[in-house]
C-alpha positions as CSV (number, residue, x, y, z in Angstrom):
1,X,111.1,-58.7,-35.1
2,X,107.5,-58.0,-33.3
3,X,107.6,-53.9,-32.5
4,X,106.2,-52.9,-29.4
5,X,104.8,-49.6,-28.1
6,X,107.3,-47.4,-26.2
7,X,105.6,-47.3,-23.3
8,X,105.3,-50.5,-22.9
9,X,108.6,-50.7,-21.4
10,X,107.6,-49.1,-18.4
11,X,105.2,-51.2,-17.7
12,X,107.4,-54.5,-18.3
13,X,109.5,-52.6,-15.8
14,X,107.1,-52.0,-13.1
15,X,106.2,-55.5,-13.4
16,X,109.5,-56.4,-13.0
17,X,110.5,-54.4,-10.3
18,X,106.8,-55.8,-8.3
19,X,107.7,-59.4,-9.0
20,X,111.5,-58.9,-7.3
21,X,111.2,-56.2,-5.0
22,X,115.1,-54.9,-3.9
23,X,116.6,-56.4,-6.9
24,X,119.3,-53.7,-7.9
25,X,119.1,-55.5,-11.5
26,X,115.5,-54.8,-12.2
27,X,115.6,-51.2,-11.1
28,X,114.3,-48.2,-13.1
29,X,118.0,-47.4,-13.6
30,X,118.2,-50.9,-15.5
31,X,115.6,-50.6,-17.5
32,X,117.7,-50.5,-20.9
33,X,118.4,-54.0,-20.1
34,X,114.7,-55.8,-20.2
35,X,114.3,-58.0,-23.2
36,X,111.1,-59.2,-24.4
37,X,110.6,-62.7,-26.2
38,X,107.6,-64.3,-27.6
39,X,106.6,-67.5,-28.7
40,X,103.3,-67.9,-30.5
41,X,100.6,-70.8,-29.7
42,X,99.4,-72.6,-33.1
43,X,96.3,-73.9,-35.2
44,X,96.5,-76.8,-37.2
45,X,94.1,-76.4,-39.9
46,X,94.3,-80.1,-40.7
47,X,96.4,-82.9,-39.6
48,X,96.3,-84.1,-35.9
49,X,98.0,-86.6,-34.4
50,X,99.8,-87.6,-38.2
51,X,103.1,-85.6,-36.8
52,X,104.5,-88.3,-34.7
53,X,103.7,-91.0,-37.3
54,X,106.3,-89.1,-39.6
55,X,103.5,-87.6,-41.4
56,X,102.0,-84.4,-43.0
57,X,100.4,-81.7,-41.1
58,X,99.5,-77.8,-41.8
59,X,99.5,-75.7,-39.2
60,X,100.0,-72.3,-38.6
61,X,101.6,-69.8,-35.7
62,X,98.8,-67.9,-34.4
63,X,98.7,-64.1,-32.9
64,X,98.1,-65.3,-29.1
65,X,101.4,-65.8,-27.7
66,X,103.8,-66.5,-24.5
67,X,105.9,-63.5,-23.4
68,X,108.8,-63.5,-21.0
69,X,110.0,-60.2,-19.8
70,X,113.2,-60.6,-18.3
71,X,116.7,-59.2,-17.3
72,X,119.8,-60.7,-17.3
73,X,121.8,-62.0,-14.2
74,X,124.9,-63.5,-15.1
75,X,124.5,-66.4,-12.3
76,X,123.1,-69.9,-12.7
77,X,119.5,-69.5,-11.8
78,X,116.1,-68.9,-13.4
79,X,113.5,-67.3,-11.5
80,X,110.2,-66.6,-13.6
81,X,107.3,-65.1,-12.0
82,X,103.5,-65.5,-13.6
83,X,101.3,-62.5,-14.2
84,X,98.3,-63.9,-14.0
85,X,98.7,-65.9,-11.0
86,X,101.8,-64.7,-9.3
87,X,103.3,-68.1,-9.0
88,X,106.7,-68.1,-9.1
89,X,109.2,-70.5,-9.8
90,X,112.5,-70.5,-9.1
91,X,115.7,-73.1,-11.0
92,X,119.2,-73.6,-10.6
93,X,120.1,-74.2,-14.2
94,X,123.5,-76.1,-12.6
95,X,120.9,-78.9,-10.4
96,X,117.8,-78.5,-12.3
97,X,114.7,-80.2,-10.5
98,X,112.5,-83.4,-11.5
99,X,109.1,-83.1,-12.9
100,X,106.8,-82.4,-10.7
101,X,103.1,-81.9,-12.3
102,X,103.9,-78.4,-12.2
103,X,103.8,-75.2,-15.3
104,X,107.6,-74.7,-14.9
105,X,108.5,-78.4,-15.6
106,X,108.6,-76.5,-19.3
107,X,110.9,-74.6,-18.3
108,X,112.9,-76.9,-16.4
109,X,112.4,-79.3,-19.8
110,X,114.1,-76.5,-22.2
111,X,116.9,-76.0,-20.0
112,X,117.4,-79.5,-19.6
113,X,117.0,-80.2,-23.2
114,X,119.4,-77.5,-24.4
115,X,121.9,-78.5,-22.1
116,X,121.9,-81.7,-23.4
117,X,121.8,-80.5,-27.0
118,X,125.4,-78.5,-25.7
119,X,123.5,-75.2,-26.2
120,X,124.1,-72.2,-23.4
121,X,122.0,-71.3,-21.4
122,X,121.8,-68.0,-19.2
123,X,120.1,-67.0,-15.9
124,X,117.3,-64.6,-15.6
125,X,114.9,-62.8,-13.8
126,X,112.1,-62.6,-15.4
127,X,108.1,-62.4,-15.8
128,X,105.2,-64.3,-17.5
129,X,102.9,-62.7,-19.6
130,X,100.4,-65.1,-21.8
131,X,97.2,-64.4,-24.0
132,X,97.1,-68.4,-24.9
133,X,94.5,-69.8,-22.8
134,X,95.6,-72.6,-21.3
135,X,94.5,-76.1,-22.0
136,X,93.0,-74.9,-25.0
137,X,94.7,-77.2,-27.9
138,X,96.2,-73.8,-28.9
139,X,99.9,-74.9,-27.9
140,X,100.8,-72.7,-24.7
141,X,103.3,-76.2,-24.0
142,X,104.8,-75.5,-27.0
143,X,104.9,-71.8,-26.4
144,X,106.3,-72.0,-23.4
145,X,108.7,-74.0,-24.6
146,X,110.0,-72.2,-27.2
147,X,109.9,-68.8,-25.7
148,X,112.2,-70.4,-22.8
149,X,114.5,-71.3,-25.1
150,X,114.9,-68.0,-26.2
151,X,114.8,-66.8,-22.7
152,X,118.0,-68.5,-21.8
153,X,119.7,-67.9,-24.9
154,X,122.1,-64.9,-25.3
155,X,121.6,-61.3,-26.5
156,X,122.0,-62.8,-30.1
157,X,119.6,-65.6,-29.7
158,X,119.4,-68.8,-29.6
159,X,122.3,-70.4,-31.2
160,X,120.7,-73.1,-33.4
161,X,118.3,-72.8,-36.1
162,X,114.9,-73.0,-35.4
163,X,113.7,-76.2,-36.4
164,X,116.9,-77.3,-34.0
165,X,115.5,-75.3,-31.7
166,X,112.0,-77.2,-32.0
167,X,113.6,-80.4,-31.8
168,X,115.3,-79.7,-28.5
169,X,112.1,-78.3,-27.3
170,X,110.2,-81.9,-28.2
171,X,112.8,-83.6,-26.5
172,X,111.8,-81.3,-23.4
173,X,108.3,-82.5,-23.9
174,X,108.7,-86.1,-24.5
175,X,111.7,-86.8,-21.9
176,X,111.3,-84.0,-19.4
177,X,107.5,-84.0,-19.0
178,X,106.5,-86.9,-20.3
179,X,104.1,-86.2,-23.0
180,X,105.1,-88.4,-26.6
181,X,104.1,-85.5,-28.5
182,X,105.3,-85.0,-32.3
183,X,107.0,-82.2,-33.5
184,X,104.3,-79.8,-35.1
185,X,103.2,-77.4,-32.2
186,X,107.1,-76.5,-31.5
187,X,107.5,-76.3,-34.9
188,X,104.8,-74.0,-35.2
189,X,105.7,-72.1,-32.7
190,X,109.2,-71.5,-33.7
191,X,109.1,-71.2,-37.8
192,X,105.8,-69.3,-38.3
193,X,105.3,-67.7,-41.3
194,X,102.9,-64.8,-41.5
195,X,100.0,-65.1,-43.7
196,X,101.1,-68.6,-44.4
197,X,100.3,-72.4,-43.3
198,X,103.3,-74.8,-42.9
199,X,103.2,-77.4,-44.8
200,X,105.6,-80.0,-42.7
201,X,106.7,-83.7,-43.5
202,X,107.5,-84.7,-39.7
203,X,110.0,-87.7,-40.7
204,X,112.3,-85.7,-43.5
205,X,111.9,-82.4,-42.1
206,X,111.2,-80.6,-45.2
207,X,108.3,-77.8,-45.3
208,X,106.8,-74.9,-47.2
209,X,104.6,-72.2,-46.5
210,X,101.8,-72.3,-48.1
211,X,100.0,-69.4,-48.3
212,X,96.6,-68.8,-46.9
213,X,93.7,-67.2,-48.4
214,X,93.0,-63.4,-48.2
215,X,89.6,-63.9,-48.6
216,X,88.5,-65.7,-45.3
217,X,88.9,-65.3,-41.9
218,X,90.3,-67.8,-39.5
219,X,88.0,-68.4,-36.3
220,X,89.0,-70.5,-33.3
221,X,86.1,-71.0,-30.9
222,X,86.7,-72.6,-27.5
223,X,85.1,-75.0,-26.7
224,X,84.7,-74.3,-22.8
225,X,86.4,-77.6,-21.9
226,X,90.2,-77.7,-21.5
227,X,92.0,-81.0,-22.3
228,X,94.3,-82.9,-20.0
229,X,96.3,-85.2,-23.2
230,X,99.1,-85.2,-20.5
231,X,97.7,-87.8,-19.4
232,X,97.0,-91.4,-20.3
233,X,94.9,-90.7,-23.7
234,X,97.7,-88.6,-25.8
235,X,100.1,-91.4,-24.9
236,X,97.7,-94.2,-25.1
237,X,96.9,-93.5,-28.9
238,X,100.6,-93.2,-29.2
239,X,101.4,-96.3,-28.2
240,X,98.3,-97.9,-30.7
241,X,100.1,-96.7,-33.5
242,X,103.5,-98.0,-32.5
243,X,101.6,-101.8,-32.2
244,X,100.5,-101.3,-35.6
245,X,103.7,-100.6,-36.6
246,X,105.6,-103.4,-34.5
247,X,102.8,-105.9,-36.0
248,X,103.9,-105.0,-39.7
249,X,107.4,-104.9,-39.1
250,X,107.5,-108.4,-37.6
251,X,107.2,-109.3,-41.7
252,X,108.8,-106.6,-43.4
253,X,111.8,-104.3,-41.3
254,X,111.2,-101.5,-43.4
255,X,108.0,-100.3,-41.8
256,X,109.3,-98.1,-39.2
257,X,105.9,-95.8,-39.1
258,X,102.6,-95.3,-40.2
259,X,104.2,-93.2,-42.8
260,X,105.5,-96.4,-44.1
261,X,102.1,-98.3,-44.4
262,X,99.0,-97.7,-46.8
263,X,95.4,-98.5,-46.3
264,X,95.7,-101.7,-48.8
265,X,98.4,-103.6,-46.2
266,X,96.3,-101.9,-43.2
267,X,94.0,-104.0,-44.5
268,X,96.0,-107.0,-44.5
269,X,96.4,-107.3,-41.4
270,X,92.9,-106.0,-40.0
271,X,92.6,-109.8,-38.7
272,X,95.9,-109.6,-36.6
273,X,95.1,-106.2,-35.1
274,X,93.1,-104.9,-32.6
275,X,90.0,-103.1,-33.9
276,X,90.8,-100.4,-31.6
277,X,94.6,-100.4,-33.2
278,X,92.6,-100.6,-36.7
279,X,90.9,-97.8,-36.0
280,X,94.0,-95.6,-34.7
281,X,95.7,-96.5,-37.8
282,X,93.4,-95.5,-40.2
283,X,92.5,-92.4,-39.2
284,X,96.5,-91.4,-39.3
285,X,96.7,-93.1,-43.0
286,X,93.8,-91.0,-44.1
287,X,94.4,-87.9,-42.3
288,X,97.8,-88.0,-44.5
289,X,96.1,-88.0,-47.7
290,X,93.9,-85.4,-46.2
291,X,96.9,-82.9,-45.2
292,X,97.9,-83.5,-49.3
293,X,94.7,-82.9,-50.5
294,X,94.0,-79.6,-48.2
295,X,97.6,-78.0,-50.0
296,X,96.5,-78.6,-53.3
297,X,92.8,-76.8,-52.2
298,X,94.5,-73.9,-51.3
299,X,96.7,-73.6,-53.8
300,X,93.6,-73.8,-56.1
301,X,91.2,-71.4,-54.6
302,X,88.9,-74.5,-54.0
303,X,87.2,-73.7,-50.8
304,X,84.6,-76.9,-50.8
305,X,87.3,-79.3,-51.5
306,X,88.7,-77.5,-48.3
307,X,85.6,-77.8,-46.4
308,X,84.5,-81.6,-47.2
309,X,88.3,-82.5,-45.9
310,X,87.9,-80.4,-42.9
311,X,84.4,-82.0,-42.2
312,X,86.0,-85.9,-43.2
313,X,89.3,-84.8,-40.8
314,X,86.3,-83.8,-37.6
315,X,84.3,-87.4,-38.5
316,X,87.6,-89.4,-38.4
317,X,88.8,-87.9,-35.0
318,X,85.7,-88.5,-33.8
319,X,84.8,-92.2,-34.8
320,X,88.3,-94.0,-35.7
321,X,90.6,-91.8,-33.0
322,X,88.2,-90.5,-30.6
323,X,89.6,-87.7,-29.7
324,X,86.7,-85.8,-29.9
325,X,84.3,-85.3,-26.8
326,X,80.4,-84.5,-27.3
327,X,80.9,-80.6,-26.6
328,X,83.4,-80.3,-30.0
329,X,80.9,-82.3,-32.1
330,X,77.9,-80.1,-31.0
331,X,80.3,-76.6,-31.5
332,X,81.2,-77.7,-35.0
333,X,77.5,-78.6,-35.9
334,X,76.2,-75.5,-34.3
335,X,79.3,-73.5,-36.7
336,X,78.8,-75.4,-39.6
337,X,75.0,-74.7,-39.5
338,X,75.5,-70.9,-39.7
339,X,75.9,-69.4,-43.6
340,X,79.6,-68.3,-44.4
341,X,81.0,-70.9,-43.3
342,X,83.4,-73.2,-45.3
343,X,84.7,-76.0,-43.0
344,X,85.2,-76.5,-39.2
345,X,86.7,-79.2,-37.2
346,X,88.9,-79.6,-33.5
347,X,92.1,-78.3,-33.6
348,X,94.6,-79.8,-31.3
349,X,95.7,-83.0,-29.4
350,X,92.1,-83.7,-28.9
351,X,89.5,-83.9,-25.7
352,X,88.5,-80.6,-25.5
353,X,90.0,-77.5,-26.3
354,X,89.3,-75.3,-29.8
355,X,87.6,-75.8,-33.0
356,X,89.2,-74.1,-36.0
357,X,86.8,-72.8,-38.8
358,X,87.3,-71.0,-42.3
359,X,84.4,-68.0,-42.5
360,X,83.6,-65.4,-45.2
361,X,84.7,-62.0,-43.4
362,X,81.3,-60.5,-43.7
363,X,79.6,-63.8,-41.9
364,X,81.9,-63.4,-38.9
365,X,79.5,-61.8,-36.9
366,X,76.7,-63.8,-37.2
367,X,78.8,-67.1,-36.6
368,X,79.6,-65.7,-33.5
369,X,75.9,-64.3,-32.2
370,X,74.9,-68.4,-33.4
371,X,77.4,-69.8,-31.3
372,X,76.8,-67.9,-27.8
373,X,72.9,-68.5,-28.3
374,X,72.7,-72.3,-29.6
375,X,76.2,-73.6,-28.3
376,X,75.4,-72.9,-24.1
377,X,71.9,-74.1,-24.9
378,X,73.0,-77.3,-26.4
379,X,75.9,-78.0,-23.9
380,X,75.7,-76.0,-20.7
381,X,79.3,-74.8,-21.8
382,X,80.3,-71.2,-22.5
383,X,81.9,-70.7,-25.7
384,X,85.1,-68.2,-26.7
385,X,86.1,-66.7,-29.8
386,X,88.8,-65.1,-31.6
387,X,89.8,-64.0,-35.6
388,X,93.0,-65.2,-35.5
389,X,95.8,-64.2,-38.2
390,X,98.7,-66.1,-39.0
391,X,102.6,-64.5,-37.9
392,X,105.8,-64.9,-37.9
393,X,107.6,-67.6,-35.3
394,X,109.3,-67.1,-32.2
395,X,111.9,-64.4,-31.1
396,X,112.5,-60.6,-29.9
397,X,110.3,-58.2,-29.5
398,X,111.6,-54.4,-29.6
399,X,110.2,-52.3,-26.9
């Protein structure tokens, strides 16, 4: 459990008792009964867009999170109110509402999700508190997913596991919302190991943590454009991958995913693909071998082995996946050029968003100065940047 400071609790409370003025519940007489949750956002050091092929990836939960304040009702509606914004949104958890293009179809996904997963569910009031920026490829979907989940669970917690909990948060995404994402950023979000990657296989479920090395700091840098996947592009390389798939299992049944299929019968059918398709393919049959390789170069200390697969990771979502925009390509070159630095490459669903590098503590510093003086110059864009560390997954905070 995530300790907080004491006085935080007022605070929670007064921005409570602002958010739903009159409400006897949220009084300063009540204030025994506000519960804090958090869900973390993620990095994924390597492996993008490999999770919902059944493949490998390594990320890790990240200490930028989604906070829900909240107090208790006892009746069948939601009502969560942002900080930042002071949107609020208001559910009945017994008629819950269509998408709508909206924040709060995440919430509305959860509670649909666990619902249909037989899970309870409890109303709240509550508040919004984030330090995941949004549209950053640093997984405030996910986050926001998760930390709903435990939201509407019971003073216990949620009542499944949670990798179950994940799942039904995936299901929130892909049927609710309707973004075909994998599993990794829930995943993240909800078994995050501090000081440790997750080493994930996305079609058996199995995972490790892997631990990370003491020895360099983790640096995300944002790019200063947010991505939209949403839209058309997440889903559109997606559905590549499943034509590759369909096209092989025409001849043999048991290719169900890319997991299934190896460059050598990629390349078999190169004629009877679309080079587009081709293209998809490969970069998830690589990226694979990449996630396996970048385990065994941390287990072993070997920082350039970690580094070249980084840099061959950033080349092949750039050229074969293109989910790389100009902006990311000039952020990692401007990174990569500054001493101290091991690897770099985008982090996240792609078109936009965060670059994730590996930096010698002591060269920190002068990453950053190199990146607000070349980076703007170069793009017109203004960079952000955080020293990350990894943490523990989703659940209570004590206040």
């Amino acid at each position: 459990m995530v300790h907080l400071a004491s006085s935080e609790r007022g605070r929670l409370v007064r921005l409570l008792s602002d958010a739903y003025p009159g409400a006897d519940h949220v009084g300063d007489h009540a204030a025994d009964d506000v519960v804090l949750v958090r869900a973390p956002g993620r990095v994924n050091l390597i492996g993008e867009h490999t999770d919902y092929n059944g493949g490998f990836v390594l990320p890790f939960a990240i200490d930028m999170d989604v906070r829900i304040a909240l107090v208790r009702t006892g009746q069948s509606r939601v009502r969560l109110s942002r900080v930042d914004n002071g949107e609020l949104a208001e559910l009945d958890l017994a008629d819950l509402p269509p998408p709508g293009d909206a924040w709060h179809d995440y919430v509305a996904g959860t509670a649909w999700a666990l619902q249909a997963a037989g899970q309870p569910s409890h109303g709240f009031d509550g508040v919004l508190l984030t330090t995941l920026p949004i549209g950053s490829g640093l997984s405030s979907s996910a986050a926001l997913e998760i930390v709903t989940g435990w939201a509407l669970s019971g003073p216990a917690g949620p009542a499944t596991p949670p990798l179950e909990l994940a799942r039904i948060a995936q299901r929130a995404e892909n049927e609710h919302v309707g973004v075909k994402c994998g599993l990794m950023d829930q995943f993240a979000s909800a078994c995050g190991v501090a000081g440790h990657a997750l080493f994930f296989d996305c079609r058996s479920f199995d995972w490790r943590a892997v631990p990370l090395p003491d020895d360099l700091a983790l640096v995300v840098i944002h790019s200063g454009v947010s991505h939209g996947h949403a839209e058309n592009e997440y889903n559109a390389r997606r559905a590549a991958c499943e034509r590759v798939v369909a096209t092989l299992a025409a001849d043999d049944p048991r290719v169900t995913l890319l997991r299934d299929v190896d460059l050598a019968r990629l390349d078999a059918y190169r004629d009877r693909l679309d080079p587009l398709d081709y293209d998809r393919a490969y970069h998830v049959i690589t990226e694979n071998g990449r996630v396996l390789d970048a385990v065994a170069a941390l287990e072993a200390a070997d920082d350039r082995a970690l580094g070249e697969l980084m840099a061959g990771s950033q080349a092949s979502m750039r050229d074969r996946y293109q989910i790389s925009c100009p902006e990311i390509d000039e952020l990692v070159a401007v990174t990569l050029s500054s001493p101290g630095v091991i690897g770099s490459r985008m982090t996240g669903g792609g078109f936009g968003g965060c670059t994730v590098s590996l930096v010698r503590p002591d060269a920190v510093e002068a990453l950053r100065e190199r990146v607000e003086r070349d980076y703007p110059a170069r793009t017109g864009r203004a960079p952000r940047s955080w020293v990350v560390r990894a943490v523990d997954g989703a659940g209570f905070v004590e206040i």
